[in-house]
C-alpha positions as CSV (number, residue, x, y, z in Angstrom):
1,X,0.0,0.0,0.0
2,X,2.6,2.4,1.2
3,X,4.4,1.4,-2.5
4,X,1.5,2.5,-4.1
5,X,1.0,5.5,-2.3
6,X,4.7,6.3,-3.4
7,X,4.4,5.8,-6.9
8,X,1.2,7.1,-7.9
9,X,2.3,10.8,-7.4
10,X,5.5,9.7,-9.4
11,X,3.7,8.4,-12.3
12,X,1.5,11.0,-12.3
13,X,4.5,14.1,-12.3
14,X,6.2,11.5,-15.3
15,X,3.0,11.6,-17.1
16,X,2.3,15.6,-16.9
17,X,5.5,16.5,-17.5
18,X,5.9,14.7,-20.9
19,X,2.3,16.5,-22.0
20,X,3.0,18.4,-25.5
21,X,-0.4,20.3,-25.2
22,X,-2.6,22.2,-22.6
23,X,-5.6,22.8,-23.6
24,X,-7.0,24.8,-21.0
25,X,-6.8,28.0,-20.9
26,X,-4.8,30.5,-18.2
27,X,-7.6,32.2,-16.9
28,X,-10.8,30.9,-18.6
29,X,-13.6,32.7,-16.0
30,X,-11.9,36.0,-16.4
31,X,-11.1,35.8,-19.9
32,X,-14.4,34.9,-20.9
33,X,-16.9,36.4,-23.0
34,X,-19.5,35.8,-21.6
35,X,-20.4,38.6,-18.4
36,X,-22.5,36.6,-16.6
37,X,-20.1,34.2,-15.9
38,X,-17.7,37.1,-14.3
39,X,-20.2,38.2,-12.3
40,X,-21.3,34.9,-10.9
41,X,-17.6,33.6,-10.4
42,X,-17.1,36.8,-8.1
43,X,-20.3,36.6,-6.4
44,X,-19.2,33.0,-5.7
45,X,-15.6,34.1,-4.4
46,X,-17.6,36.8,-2.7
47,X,-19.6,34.2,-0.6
48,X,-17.2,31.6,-0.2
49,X,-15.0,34.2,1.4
50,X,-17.7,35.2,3.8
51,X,-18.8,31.4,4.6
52,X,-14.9,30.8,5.3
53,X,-15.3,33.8,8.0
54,X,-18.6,33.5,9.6
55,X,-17.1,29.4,10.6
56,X,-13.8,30.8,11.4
57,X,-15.7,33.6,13.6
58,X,-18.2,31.0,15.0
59,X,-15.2,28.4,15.9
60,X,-13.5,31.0,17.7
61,X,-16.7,32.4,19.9
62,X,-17.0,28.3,20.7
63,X,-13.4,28.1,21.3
64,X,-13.4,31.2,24.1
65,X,-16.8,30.1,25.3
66,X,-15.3,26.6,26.3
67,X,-12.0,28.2,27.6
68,X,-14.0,30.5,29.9
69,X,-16.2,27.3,31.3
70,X,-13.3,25.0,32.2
71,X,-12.6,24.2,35.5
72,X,-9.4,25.1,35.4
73,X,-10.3,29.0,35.2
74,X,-12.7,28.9,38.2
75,X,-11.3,31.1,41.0
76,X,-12.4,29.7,44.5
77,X,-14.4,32.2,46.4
78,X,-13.4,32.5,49.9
């Protein structure tokens, strides 16, 4: 398994790097003719990048929530 896990990547990099054509091109959204596409591509980086902060934002409230109720920052009361 481990020998297979080795040379897959290895056959893979052999295989790509002996590729004559690319056929795709650099930046096909944003060279596009098409405007629609623009504007939904952005609108979808656009949302994607707020989705990415909302869970970041919401891990880190649970994160400082939990750290606050441990035990180990309880203070005694005397």
């Amino acid at each position: 398994s481990s020998l297979v896990n080795f040379l897959f990547p290895v056959a893979l990099f052999l295989a790509l790097r002996s590729a004559e054509y690319v056929l795709h091109p650099q930046m096909p959204i944003l060279s596009s003719q098409a405007g629609v596409l623009r504007y939904v591509f952005l609108a979808l980086v656009i949302l994607l990048s707020a989705a990415c902060l909302s869970l970041a934002d919401l891990l880190d409230h649970l994160t400082r929530k939990s750290q606050r109720n441990s035990p180990s920052t309880v203070h005694p009361t005397a």
